[in-house]
C-alpha positions in Angstrom: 137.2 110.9 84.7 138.2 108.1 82.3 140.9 105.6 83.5 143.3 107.0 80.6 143.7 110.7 82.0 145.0 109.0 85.8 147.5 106.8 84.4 150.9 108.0 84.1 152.8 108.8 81.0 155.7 106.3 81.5 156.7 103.5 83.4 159.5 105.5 84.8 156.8 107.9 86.9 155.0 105.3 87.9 157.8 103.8 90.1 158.7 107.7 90.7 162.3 107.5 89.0 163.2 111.0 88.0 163.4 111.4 83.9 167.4 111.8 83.1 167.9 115.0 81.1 167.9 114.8 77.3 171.5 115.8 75.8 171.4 118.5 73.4 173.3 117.5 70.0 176.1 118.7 69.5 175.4 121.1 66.4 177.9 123.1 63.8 177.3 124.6 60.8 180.0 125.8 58.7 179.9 129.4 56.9 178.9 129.8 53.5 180.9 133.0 52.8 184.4 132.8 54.4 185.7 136.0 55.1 189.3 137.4 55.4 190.5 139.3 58.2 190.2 142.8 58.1 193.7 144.6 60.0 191.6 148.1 62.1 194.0 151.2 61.9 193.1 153.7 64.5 196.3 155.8 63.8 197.6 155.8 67.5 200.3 152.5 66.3 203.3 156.1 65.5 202.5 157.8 68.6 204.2 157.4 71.8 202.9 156.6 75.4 203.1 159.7 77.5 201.4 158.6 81.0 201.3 155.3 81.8 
């Protein structure tokens, strides 16, 4: 084997530090379409409550 494929990839795993987790970004994208809310019926608001 060539001396390239036994060396380590970094310095850091050489000494045997442990890599620190890369932070995700913090991403947002904002809507191109805004839509309005929409107000659901189901047409049990009139009735009354029976059991409980």
């Amino acid at each position: 084997m060539s001396e390239l494929e036994n060396k380590p990839v970094n310095a850091a795993a050489e000494e045997g530090q442990e890599e620190e987790a890369v932070e995700s970004p913090d991403v947002h994208f904002e809507p191109i379409v805004k839509l309005e809310d929409v107000v659901v019926k189901t047409h049990e608001e009139d009735e009354s409550e029976i059991f409980k």
